[in-house]
C-alpha positions in Angstrom: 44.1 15.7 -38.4 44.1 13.6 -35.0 44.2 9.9 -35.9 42.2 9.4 -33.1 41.4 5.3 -33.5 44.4 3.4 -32.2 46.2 0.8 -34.2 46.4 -1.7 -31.2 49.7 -4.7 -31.1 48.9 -8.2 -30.6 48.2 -9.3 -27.0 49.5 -12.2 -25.1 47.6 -14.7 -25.4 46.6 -14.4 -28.4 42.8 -14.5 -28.0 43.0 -11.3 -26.4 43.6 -9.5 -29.4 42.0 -7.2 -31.2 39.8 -7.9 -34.3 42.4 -5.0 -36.1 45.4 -6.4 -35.1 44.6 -9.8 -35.7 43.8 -8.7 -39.7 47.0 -7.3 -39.4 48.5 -10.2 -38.4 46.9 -12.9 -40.6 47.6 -10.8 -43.5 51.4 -9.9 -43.1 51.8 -13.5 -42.1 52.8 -12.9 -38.2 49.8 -15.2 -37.7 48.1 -17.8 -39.7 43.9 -18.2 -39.2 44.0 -21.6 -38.0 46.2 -20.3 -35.2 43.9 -17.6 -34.3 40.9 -20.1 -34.7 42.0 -22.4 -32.7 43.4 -20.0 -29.9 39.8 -18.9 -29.8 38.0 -22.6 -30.3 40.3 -23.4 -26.9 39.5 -20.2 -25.0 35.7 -20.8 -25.8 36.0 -24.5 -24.6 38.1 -23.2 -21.1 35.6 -20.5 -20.0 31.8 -21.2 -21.8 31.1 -23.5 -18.8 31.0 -21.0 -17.0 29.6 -18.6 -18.8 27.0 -20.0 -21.2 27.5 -17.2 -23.9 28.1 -19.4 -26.8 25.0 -21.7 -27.5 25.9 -22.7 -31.0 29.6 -24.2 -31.8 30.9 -25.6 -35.0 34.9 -25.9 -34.4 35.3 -28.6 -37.0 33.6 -25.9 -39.7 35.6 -23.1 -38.5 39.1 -24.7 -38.6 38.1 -25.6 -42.1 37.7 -22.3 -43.1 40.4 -21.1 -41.8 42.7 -23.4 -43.5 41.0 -22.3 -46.9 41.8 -18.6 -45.5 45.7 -19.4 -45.1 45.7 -21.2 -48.6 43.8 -18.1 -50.4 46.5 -15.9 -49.2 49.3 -17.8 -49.6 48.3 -17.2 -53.3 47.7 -13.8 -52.8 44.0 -13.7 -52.9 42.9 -12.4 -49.9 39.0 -11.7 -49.3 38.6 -8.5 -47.6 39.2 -6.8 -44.3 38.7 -9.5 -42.1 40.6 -12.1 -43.6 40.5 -15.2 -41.6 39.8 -13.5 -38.4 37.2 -15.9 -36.2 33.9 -14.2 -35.2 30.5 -15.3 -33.3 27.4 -14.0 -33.8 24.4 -13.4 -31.5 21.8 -15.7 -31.8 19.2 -13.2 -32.7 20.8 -13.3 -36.4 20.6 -16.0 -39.2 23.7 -17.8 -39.8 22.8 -20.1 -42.6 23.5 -23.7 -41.5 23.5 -23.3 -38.2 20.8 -23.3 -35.7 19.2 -19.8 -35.2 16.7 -19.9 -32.2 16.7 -16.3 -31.4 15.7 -17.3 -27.7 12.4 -18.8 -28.7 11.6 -22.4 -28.1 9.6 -22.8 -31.6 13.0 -21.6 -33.3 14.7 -24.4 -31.6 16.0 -26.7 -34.2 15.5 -23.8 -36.6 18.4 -23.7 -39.7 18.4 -20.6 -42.0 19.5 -21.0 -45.3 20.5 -18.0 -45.7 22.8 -15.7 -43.5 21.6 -12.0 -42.0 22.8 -9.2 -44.4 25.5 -8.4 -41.9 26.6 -11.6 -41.4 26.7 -12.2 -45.0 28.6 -8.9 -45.6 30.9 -10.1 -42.5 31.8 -13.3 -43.9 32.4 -11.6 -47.5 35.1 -9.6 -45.6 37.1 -12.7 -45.2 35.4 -13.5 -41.3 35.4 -17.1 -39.8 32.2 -17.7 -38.3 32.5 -19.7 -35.2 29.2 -19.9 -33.5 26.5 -18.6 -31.9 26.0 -16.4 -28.6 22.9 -16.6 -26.3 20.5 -13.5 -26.2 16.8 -13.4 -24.2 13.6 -14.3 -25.9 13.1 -12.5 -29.3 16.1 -10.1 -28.1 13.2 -8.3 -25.1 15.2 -8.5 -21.8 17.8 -6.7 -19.9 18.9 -9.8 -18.9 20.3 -13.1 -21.0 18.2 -15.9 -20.1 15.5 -18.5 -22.6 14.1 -21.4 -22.3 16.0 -22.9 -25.1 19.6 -22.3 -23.1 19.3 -21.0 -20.0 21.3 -18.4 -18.2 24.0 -16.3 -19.5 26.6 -15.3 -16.8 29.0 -12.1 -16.1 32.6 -12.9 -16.9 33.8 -10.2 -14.4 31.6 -11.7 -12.1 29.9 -14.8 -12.3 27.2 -13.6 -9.8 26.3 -11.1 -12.2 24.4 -10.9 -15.4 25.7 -10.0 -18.8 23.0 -7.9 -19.9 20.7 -7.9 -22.4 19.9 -8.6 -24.9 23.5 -9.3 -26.4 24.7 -10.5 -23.2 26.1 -13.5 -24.6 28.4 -11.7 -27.1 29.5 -9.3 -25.0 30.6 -12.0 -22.1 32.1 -14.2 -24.6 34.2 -11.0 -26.1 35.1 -9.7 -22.9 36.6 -13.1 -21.9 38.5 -13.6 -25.0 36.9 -16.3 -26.5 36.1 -14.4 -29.6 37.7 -10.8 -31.2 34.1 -9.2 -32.2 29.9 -9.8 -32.8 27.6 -8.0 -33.9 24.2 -7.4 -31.5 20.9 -5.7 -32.1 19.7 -2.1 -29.8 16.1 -1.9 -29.4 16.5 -0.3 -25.5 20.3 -0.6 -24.7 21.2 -3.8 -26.0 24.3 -3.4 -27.1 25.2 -0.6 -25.0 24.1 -2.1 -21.6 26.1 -5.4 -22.2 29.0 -3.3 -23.4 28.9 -1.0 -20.2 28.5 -4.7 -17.8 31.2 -6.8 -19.5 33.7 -4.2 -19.9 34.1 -3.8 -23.9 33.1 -1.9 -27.0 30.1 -1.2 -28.1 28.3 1.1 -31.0 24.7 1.9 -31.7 24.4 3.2 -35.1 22.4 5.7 -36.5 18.6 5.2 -37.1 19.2 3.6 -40.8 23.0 2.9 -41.3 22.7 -0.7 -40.7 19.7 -3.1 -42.1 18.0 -5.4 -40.1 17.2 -8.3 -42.6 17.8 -11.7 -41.2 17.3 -10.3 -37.4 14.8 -12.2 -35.0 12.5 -9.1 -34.5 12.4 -7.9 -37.8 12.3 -4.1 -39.5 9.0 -2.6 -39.4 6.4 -1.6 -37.4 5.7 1.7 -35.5 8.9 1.7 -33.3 11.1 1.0 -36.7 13.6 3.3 -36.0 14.7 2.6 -32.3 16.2 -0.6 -33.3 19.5 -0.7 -35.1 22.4 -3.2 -35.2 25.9 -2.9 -34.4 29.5 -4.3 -33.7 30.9 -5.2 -30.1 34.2 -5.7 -29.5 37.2 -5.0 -27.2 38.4 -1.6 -28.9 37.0 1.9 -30.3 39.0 0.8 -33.4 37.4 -2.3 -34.1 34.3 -0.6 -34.1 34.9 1.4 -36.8 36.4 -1.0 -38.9 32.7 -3.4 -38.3 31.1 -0.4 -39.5 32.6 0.0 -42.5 32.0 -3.3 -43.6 28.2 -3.8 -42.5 26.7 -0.2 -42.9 24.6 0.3 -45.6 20.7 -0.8 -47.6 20.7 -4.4 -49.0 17.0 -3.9 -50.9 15.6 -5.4 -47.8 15.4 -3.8 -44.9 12.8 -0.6 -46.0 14.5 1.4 -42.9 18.5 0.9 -44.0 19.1 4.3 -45.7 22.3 5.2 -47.8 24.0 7.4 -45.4 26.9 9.3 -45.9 29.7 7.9 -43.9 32.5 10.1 -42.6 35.8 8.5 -41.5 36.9 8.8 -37.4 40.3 9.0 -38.6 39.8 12.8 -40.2 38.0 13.8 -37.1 39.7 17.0 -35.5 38.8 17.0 -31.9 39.7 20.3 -31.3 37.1 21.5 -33.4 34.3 19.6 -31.0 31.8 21.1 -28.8 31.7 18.7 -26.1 28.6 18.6 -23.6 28.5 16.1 -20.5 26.2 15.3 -17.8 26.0 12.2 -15.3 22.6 12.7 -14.0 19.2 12.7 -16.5 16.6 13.6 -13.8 15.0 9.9 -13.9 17.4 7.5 -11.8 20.6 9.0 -10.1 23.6 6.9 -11.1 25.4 5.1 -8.5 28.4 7.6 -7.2 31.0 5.4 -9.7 29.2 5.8 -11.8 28.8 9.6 -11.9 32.5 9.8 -11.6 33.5 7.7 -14.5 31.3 10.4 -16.6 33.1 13.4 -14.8 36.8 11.2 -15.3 36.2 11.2 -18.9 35.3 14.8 -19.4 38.2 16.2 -17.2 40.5 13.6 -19.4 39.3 15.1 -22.7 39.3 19.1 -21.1 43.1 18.8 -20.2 43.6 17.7 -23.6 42.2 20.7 -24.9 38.6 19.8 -25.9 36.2 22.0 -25.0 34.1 20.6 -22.8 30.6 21.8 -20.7 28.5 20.7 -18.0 25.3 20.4 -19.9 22.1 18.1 -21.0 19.4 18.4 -23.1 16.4 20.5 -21.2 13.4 17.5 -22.3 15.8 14.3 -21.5 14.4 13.9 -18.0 10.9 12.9 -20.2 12.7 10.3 -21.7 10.2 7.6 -20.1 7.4 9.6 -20.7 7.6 9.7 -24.6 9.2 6.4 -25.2 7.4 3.8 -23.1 4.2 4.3 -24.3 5.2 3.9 -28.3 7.4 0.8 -26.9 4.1 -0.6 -25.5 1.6 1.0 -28.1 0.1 -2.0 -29.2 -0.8 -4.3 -25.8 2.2 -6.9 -27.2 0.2 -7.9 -30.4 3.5 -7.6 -32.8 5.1 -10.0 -30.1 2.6 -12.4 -30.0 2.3 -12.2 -34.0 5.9 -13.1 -33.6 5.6 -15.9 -31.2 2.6 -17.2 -33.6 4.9 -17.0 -36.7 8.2 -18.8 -35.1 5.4 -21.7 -33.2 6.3 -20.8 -30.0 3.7 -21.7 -27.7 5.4 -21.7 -24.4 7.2 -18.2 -23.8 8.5 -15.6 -20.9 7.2 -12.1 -22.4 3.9 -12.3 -21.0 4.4 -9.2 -19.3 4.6 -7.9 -22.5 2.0 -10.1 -24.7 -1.0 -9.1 -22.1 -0.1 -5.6 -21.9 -3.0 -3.3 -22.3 -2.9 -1.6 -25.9 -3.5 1.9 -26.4 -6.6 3.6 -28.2 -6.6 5.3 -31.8 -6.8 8.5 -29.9 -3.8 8.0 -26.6 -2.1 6.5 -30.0 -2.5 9.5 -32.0 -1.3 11.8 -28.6 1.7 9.5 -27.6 3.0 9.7 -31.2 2.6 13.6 -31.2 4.5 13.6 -28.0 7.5 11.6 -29.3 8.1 13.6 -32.2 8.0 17.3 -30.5 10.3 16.0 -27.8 12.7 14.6 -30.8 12.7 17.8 -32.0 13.6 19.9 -29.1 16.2 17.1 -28.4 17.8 18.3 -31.8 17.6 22.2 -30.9 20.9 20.4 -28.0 23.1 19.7 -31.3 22.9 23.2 -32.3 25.5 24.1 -29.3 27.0 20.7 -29.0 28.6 18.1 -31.4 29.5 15.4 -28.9 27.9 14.4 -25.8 28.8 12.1 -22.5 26.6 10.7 -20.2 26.0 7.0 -18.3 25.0 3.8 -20.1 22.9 3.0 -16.8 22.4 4.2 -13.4 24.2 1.0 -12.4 27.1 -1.9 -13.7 26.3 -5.5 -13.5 23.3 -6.5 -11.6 22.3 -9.9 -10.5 20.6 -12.5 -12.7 16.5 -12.2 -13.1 16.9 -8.1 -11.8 16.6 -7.5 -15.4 12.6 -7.9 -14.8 12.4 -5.3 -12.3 10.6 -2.6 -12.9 13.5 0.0 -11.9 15.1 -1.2 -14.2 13.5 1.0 -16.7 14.1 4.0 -14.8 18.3 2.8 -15.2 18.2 1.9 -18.7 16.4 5.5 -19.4 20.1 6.9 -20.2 20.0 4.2 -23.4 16.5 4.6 -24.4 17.0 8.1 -25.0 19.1 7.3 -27.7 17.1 4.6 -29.5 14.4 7.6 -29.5 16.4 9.8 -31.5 18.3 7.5 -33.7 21.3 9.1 -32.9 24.6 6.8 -32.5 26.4 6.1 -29.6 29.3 4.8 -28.6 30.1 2.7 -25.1 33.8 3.0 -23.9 35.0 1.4 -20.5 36.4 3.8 -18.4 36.7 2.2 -14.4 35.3 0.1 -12.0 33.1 0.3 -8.7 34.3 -0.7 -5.4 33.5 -4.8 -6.0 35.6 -5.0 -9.4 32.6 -3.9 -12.1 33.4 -2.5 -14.9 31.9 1.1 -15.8 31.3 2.4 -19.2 30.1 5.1 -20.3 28.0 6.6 -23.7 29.9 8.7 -26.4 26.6 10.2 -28.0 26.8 12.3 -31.6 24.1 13.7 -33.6 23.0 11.3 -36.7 24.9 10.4 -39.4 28.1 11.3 -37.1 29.3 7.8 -36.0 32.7 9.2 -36.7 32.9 12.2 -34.1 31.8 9.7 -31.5 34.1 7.2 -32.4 36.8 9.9 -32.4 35.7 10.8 -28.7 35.5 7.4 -27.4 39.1 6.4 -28.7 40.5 9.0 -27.0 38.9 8.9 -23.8 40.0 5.1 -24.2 43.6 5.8 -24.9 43.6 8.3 -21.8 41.7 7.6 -18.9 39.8 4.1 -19.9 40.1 1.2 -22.3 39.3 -2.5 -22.2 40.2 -4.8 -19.1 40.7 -8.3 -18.7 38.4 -10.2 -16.5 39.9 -12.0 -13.6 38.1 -15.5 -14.8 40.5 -17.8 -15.4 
């Protein structure tokens, strides 16, 4: 067996923990919650200014919670995994009682009452909700930016953007200000934010997570592309989120019961590992490349088999994906918009798209699914797969519009096409400072083998860095 998830110490300052060892901590008494709380509130007051990642803040709430969290363990009734460990939560997810705007302006002074499933299955772990963290309109942009709270900025580089659309958890992670949040994956969501900011990130399988409670809801023809997932600063803290929000709730028709296999049990030696750090549509910056090629070589002098190898149809990635993505001319957005009274919005581009007939319909659906199968006949010789997040790290605010960018982010879509998890793990940094990660992919239902991957590659060659903001 290769216990291949790290059990990570405390850091100095405190904030800069990990979600694991802070559990560890609050339950073996080494730290109380209201410590960790208000190390976090503190961090989150020093560094938001500058970043505008947490939009929603309720300190006074928190604290209180925490203080309930100490109590119930000093009488030895402790809640579950997470046992007075602070989180925030992207804004894209109900929290009930605290504003949930999901980006959109009719959603502005919007108050759930009732929480997401995960956030309900987080805080029934023993979490400490803390606020909320900004995300684009409806979750649709590469970027983090709404008219409800403006820009979201890189912590690595305040010139830079976070990403989208959970661009406001990631930066606030990265910068310390909170352990872990959980962000939604419809075209790299998680994954490109992860990759920018420097952290964690996993994109279940198609299925192991519902959606219910999440601004653009389950359903629809593109169903299975979106999934939901943890971020946070280490491999093992994403397995540990996993556990606790994977599963159906009788909600969400698309959450499945899948098995789940443990990371821990994982014996790497027995993997087929494929890698490649070019997919034929948009040639990765040179650091990029070699942060792909630095993690293979890492994981083949460890005794890993590993090959230079990609799946023969990923290069029609765009091809098969965009034109389900865009299927309907943008009526399921503006249905959306209609529904949450927004009247004033920024996905035009998308609302007055140009909807497909029955019959290019019909075609463009026939498409998706042969190329999803001959992207399966590629697990028959392989078990694990590396390759780039995006063709580039952090770009500059508003370049998230551009159309190139959907020739970068093709490396994530391919994965939301398949349902297939995948892990982001930081490995280095181009020439200016930004971070690189790069995409641990398995086949589905196999979060564990690329969990396993990813914490060794982080233990070896990559892992999470601090940013240099203050």
């Amino acid at each position: 067996m290769d216990a291949s998830i790290s059990r990570q110490a405390l850091s100095q300052p405190v904030y800069y923990s990990t979600a694991s060892a802070l559990a560890r901590a609050i339950r073996s008494g080494e730290l109380t919650s209201e410590a960790v709380v208000t190390a976090c509130l503190e961090r989150i007051e020093a560094v938001n200014g500058m970043l505008n990642a947490v939009v929603q803040l309720d300190g006074e709430q928190a604290l209180a919670q925490a203080g309930a969290a100490d109590r119930a363990l000093a009488r030895g009734d402790a809640a579950g995994p997470l046992h007075g460990v602070p989180m925030t939560i992207k804004d894209s997810l109900d929290t009930a009682g605290m504003i949930s705007t999901g980006g959109t302006l009719g959603r502005a002074a919007f108050v759930p009452g009732k929480d997401a499933t995960v956030v309900r299955r987080l805080r029934d772990a023993g979490a400490v909700l803390m606020g909320k963290t900004n995300t684009p309109e409806l979750t649709l942009s590469f970027d983090t930016n709404n008219r409800v709270y403006g820009q979201t900025f890189n912590p690595h580089d305040l010139s830079r953007s976070p990403g989208g659309s959970s661009g406001g958890a990631a930066a606030i992670v990265a910068a310390g200000g909170s352990p872990f949040d959980i962000g939604s994956d419809y075209g790299g969501s998680i994954r490109l934010p992860a990759h920018v900011n420097g952290i964690c990130g996993l994109k279940p399988t198609a299925g192991r997570v519902s959606r219910s409670g999440h601004i653009f809801p389950f359903g629809g023809v593109q169903d299975a592309f979106q999934q939901l997932g943890p971020l946070a600063r280490g491999v093992e803290d994403l397995a540990l989120l996993l556990r606790i929000i994977q599963g159906p709730d009788g909600i969400d028709p698309g959450a499945l019961p899948l098995e789940s296999h443990d990371p821990d049990t994982v014996d790497l030696s027995d993997l087929r590992v494929a890698w490649f750090d070019d997919n034929g549509i948009a040639e990765p910056t040179p650091e990029t490349r070699e942060a792909v090629r630095v993690a293979a070589r890492s994981l083949a002098e460890g005794g890993i088999p590993v090959s230079s190898d990609r799946p023969g149809s990923i290069g029609q990635t765009l091809d098969v994906t965009l034109p389900i993505y865009f299927w309907d001319g943008g009526a399921s957005v503006r249905r959306l918009l209609r529904a949450y009274g927004t009247t004033e919005h920024t996905l035009s581009a998308i609302t007055g798209s140009e909807a497909l007939t029955a019959e290019q319909f019909d075609a463009a659906h026939a498409r998706l699914d042969a190329w999803r199968s001959e992207m399966l006949s590629f697990l028959d010789r392989y078990d694990v797969l590396l390759c780039p997040v995006n063709a580039h790290p952090a770009f500059r605010p508003g370049a998230g519009a551009d159309p190139e960018m959907m020739a970068w982010a093709s490396y994530a879509f391919t994965f939301n096409a398949t349902g297939w998890p995948a892990v982001v793990v930081p490995v280095s940094r181009s020439a200016d400072g930004l971070p690189i990660g790069i995409q641990v992919v398995a086949g589905p239902g196999r979060e564990d083998r690329a969990l396993a991957v990813a914490g060794r590659i982080e233990r070896l060659v990559g892992g999470y860095q601090r940013p240099s903001l203050a």
